[in-house]
C-alpha positions as CSV (number, residue, x, y, z in Angstrom):
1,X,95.1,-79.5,131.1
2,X,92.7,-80.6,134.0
3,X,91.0,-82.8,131.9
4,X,94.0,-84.5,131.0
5,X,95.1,-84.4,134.7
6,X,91.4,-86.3,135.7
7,X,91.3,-88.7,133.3
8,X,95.2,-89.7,131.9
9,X,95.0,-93.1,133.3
10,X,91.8,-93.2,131.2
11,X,93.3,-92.1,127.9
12,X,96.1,-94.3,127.9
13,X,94.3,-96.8,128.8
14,X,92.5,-96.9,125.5
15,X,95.3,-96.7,123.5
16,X,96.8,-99.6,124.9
17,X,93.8,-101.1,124.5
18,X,93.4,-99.8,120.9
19,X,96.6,-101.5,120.5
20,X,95.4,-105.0,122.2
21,X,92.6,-105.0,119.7
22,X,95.1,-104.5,116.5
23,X,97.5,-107.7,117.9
24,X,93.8,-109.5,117.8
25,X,93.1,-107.7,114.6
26,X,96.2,-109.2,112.4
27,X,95.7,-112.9,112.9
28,X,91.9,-111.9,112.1
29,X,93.0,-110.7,108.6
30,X,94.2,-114.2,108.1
31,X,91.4,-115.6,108.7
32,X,92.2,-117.3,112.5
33,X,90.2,-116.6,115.4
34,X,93.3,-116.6,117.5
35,X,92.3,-115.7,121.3
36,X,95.7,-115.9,122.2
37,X,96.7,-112.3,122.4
38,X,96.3,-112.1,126.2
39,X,98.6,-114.7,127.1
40,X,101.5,-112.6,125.0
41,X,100.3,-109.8,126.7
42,X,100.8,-111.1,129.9
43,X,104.3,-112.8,128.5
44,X,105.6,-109.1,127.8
45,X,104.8,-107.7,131.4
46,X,106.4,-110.4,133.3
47,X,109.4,-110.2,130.9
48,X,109.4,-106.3,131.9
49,X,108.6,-106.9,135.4
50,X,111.8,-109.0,136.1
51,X,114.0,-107.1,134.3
52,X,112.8,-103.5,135.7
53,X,113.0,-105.1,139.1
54,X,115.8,-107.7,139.2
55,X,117.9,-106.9,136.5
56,X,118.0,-103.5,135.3
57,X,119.7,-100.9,137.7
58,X,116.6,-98.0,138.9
59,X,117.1,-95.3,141.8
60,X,114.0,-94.3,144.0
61,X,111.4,-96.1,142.2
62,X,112.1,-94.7,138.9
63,X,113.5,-96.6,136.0
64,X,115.0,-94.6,132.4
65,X,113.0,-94.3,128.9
66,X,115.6,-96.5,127.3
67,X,115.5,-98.9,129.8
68,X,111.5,-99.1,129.1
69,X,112.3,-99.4,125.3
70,X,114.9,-102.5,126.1
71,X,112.4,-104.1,127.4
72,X,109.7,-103.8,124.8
73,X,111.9,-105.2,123.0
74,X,113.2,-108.3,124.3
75,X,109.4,-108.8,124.9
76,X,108.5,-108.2,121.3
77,X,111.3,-110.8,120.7
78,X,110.5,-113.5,123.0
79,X,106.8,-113.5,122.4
80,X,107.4,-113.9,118.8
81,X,110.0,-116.7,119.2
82,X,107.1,-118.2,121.2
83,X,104.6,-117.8,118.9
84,X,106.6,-119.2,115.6
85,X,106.6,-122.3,118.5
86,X,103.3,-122.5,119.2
87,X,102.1,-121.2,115.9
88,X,103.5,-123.8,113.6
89,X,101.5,-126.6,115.3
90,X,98.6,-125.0,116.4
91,X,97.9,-123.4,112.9
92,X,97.3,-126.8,111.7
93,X,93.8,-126.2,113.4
94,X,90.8,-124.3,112.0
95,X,87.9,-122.1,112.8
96,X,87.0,-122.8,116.7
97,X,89.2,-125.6,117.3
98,X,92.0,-123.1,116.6
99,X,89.8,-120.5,119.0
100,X,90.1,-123.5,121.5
101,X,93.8,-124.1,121.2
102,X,94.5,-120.6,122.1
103,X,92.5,-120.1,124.7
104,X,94.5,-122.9,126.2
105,X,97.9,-121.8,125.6
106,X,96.3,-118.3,127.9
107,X,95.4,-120.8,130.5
108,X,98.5,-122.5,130.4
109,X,100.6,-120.0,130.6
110,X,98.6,-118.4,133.2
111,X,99.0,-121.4,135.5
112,X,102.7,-121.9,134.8
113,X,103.1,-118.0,136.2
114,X,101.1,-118.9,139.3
115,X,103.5,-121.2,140.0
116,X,106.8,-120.2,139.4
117,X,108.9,-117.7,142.2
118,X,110.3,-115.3,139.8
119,X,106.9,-114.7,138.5
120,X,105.8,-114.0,142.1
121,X,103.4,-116.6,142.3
122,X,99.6,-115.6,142.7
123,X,100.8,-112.0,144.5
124,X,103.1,-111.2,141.5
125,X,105.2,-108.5,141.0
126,X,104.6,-104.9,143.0
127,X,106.6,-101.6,142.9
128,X,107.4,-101.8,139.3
129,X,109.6,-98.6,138.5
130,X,108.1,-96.6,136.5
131,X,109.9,-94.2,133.5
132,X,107.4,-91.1,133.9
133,X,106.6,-88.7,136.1
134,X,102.9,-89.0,135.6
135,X,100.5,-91.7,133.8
136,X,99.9,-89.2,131.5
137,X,103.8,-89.5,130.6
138,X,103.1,-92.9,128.8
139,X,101.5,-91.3,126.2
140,X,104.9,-90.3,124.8
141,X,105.4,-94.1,124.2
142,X,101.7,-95.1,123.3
143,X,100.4,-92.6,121.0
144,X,103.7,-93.0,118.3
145,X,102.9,-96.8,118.8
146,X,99.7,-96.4,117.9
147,X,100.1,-94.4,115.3
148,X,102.7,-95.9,113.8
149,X,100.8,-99.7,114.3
150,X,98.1,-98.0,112.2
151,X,100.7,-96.9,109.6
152,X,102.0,-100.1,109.4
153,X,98.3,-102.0,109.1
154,X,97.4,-99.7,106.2
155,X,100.5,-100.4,104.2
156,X,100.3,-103.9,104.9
157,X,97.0,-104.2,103.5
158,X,98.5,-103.0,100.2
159,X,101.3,-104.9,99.8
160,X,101.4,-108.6,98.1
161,X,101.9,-109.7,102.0
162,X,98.4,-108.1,102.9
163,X,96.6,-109.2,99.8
164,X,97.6,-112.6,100.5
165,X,96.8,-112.8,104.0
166,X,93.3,-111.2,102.9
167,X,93.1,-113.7,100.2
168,X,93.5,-116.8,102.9
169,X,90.9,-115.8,105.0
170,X,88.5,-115.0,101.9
171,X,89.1,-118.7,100.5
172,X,92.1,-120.7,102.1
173,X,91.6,-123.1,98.9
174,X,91.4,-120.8,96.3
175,X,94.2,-118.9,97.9
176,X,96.2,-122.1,98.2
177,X,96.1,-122.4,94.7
178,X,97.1,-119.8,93.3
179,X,100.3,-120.3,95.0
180,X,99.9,-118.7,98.4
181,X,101.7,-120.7,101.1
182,X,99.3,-120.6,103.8
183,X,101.5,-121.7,106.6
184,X,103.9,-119.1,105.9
185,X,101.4,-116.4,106.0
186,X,99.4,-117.5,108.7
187,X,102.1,-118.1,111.0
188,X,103.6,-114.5,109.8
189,X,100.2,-112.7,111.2
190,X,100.3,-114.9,114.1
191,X,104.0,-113.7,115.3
192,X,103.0,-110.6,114.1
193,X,100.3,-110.0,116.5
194,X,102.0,-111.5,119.5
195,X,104.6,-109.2,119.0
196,X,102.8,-106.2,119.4
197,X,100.5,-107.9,122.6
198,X,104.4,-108.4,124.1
199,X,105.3,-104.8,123.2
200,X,101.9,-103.9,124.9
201,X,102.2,-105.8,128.2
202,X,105.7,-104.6,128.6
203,X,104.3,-101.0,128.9
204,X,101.5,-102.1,130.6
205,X,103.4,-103.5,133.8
206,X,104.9,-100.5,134.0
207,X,102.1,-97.7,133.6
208,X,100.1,-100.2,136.0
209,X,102.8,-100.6,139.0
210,X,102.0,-104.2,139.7
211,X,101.8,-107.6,137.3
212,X,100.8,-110.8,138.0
213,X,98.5,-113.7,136.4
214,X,95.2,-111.8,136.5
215,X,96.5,-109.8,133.6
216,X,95.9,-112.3,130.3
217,X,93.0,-114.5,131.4
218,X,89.7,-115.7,129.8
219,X,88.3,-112.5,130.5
220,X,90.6,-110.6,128.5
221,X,90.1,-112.3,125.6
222,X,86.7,-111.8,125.4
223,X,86.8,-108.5,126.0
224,X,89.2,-107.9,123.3
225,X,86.8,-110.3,120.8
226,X,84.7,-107.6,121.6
227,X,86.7,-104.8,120.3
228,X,88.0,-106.6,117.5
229,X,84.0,-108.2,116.4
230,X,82.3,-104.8,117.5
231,X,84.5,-102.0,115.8
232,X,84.8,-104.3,112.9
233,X,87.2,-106.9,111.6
234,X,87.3,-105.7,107.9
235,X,89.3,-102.9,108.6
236,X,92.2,-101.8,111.3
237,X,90.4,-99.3,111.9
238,X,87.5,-101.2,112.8
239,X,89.6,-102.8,116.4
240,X,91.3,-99.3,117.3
241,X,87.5,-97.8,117.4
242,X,86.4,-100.7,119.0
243,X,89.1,-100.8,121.6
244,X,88.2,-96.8,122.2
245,X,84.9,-97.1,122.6
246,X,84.6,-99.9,124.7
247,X,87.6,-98.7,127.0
248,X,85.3,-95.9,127.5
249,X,82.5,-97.6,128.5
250,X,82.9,-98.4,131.9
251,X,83.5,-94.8,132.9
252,X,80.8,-93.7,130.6
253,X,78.5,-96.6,132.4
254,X,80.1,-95.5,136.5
255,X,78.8,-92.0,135.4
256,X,75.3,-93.2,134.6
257,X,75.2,-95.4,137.9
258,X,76.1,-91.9,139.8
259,X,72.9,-90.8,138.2
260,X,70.7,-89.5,141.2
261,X,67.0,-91.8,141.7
262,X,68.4,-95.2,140.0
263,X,67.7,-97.9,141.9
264,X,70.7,-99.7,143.4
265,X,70.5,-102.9,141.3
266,X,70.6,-101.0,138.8
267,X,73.6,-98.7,139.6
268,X,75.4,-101.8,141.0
269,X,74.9,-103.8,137.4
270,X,76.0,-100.8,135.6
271,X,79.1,-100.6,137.5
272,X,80.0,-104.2,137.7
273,X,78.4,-105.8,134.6
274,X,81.1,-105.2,131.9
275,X,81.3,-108.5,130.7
276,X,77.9,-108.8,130.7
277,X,76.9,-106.2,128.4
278,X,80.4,-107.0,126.3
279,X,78.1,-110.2,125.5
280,X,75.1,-108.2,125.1
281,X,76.6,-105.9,122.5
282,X,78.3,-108.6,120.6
283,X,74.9,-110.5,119.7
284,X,73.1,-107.4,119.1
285,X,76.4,-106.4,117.2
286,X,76.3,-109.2,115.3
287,X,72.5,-108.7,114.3
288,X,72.4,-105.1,113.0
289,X,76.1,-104.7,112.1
290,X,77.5,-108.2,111.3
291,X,80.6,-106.4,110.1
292,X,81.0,-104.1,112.8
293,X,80.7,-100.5,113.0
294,X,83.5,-99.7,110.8
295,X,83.7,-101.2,107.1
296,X,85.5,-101.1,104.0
297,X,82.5,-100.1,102.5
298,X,81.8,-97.2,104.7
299,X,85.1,-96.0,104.6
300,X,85.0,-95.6,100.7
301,X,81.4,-94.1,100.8
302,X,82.6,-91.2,103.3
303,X,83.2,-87.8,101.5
304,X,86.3,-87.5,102.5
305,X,87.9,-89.9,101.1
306,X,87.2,-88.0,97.5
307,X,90.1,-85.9,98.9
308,X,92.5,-88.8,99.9
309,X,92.1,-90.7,96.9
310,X,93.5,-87.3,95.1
311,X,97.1,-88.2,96.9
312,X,96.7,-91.9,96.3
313,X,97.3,-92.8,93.0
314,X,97.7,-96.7,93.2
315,X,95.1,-97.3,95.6
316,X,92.7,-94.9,93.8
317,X,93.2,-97.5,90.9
318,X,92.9,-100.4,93.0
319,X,89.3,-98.8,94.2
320,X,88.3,-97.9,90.8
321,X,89.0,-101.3,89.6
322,X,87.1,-102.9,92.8
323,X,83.8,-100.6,91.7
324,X,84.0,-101.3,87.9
325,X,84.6,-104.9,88.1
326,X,81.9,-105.6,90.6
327,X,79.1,-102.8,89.3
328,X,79.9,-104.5,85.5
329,X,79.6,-107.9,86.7
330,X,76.1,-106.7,87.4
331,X,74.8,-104.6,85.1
332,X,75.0,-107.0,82.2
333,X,73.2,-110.6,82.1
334,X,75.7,-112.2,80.3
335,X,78.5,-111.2,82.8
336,X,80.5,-110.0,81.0
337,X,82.4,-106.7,81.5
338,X,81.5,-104.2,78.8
339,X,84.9,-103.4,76.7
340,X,83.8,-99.5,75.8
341,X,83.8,-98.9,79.4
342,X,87.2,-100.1,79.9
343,X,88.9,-98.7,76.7
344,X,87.1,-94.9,77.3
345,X,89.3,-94.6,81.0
346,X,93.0,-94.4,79.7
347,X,93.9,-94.3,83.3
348,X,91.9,-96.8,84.1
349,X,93.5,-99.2,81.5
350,X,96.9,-98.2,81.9
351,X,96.0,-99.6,85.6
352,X,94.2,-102.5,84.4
353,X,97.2,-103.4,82.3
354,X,100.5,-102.6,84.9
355,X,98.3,-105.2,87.9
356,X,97.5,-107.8,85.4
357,X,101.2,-108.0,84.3
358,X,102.2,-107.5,87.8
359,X,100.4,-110.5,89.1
360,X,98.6,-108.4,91.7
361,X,95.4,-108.1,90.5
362,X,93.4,-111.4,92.0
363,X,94.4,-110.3,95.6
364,X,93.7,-106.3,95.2
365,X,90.1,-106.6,94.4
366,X,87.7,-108.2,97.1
367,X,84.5,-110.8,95.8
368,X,81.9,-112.3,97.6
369,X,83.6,-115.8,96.7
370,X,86.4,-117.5,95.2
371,X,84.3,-118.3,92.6
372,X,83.5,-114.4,91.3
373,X,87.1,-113.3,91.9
374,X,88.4,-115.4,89.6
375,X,85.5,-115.7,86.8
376,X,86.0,-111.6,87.0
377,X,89.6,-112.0,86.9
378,X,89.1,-114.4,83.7
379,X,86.6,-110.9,81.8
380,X,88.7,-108.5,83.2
381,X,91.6,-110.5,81.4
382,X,89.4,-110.5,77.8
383,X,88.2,-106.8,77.8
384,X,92.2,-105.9,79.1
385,X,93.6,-107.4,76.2
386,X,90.8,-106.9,73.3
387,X,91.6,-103.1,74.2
388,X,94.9,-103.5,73.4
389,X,94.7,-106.1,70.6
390,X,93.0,-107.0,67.6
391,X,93.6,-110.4,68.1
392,X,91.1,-112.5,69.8
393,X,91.8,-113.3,73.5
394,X,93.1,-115.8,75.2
395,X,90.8,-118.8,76.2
């Protein structure tokens, strides 16, 4: 209980910051380097700033639970009425002019909240009420946020929403074509993750007392690239690790400055130089694990998910599919999927069978191109209905 005591500020900390990295996270799995997360963030606090100090009633400091979850929402609501806005326009953009675009919208609205009153101008809003009796308190919000975030992420990955959304920021083109709408989607993942930044600053303004326009700057939004790009970007676990980890950090780094015989540069950059070695870990990141840290790949390879995929049934299809399709595609020179393998799995053809008639089976596999995805799609097709048929198969 003393450890929780010491370091509760610390703990929820990360899993608001677990959180930050999943609203960066979403419009990643479309494909858009959206930096724009910070800005909502920041939206969300001073949305629950006002209300828990101007508008909501409070007694000695203290505000009610309910009046906490009121304004989470109204912040998850604004932020994404804001971001449909901004979204629709902006989305028009690509790659790093996109990046660009929303790291202006966080400078914008950082200056607009510098200058208005009810924002509190550069001082901002102190003396927040706050809904716990402890920091440690929050966690009673945070951790079923997180949790249930993370519940949400997995089941959107395996839904026709999440395959297309996957399938844009594979190949916009190819995506395009096969009838994805990708303003729709992209715009979806976009609200989507401003949404959950709102939620996030809304508990954040109060579990840190005080808000104002040093919360979603610049700064922030590398330092949640870094969770995002570090953890890895394949997977939602990949940015909650990430945004762990790196939390972390600076406490694990203070603990090596307090390190007896260092010299005081070095104690001082340990201390101070967050950023700094953010940077650092990204390139060297980006060198050894271009992925991140957490993959797809690894995920499937631990042991453990041997015993998952036993109360999976769909998804242990999917996977099986995934292996054969791509270990066939190599095996043979001709490329061309071997039938016997196919026909020997009834399971595996039953599967094969219920995706291709349900139209699902482009999106659920992942290829290294456009390209692949659909000439395997194409064999896949031919083996699938030679099983089945003693007809030939369809050109």
């Amino acid at each position: 209980m003393a450890f929780l005591t010491t370091y509760g500020f610390l703990i929820v900390s990360m899993a608001l910051a677990a959180l930050l990295a999943l609203s960066l996270y979403i419009p990643f799995l479309a494909g858009q380097l959206s930096l724009a997360s910070p800005g909502f963030y920041a939206l969300g606090g001073y949305i629950a700033a006002v209300l828990a100090t101007r508008v909501l009633p409070s007694a000695a400091g203290s505000s009610p639970v309910s009046a906490l979850l009121l304004e989470m929402a109204l912040a998850a609501v604004a932020s994404g009425l804001l971001a449909v806005a901004v979204g629709v326009p902006a989305l028009r953009l690509r790659g790093i002019y996109f990046a660009l675009a929303t790291i202006a919208f966080v400078e914008i609205l950082r200056v607009v909240s510098l200058n208005l009153d009810i924002t509190g101008g550069a001082v901002g809003i102190f003396g927040i009420p706050q809904p716990f009796a402890s920091q440690l308190g929050y966690l009673w919000v945070v951790a079923p946020l997180l949790v249930g975030t993370m519940v949400v992420m997995w089941r959107l990955e395996r839904t026709r929403a999440g395959r297309a959304l996957v399938a844009l920021r594979e190949d916009e083109l190819a995506a395009d074509a096969m009838g994805i709408n990708p303003t729709y989607y992209k715009t979806l993942a976009f609200t989507l993750g401003a949404m959950l930044a709102g939620v996030v600053g809304a508990i954040s303004a109060h579990f840190l007392n005080t808000w104002n326009a040093r919360q979603g700057t610049f700064d922030a939004s590398v330092s949640l690239l870094a969770f995002v790009l570090i953890g890895g970007s394949r997977t939602f676990l990949g940015p909650v690790v990430g945004g762990l980890i790196l939390t972390a950090l600076p406490e694990v780094l203070r603990a090596a400055a307090d390190i007896g015989g260092l010299p005081a540069w070095i104690a001082r950059f340990l201390k101070e130089g967050r950023l700094i070695i953010f940077g650092t870990l990204i390139a060297v990141g980006s060198v050894f694990f271009p992925r991140g840290l957490i993959t797809p790949e690894r995920i499937l390879a631990h042991p453990i998910n041997a015993f998952v995929e036993a109360f999976v049934g769909a998804d242990r299809a999917l996977k099986r599919l995934a292996l054969i399709a791509t270990g066939a595609v190599a095996e043979r020179a001709d490329g061309a999927l071997p039938t016997e393998r196919i026909a020997s799995d009834a399971t595996l053809r039953d599967a094969l069978a219920i995706m291709l008639s349900s139209g699902t089976d482009v999106l659920a596999v992942s290829f290294p191109d456009a390209a692949s995805r659909i000439l395997t799609l194409a064999r896949i097709r031919a083996c699938v209905h030679e099983a089945y048929s003693d007809q030939p198969p369809p050109g």
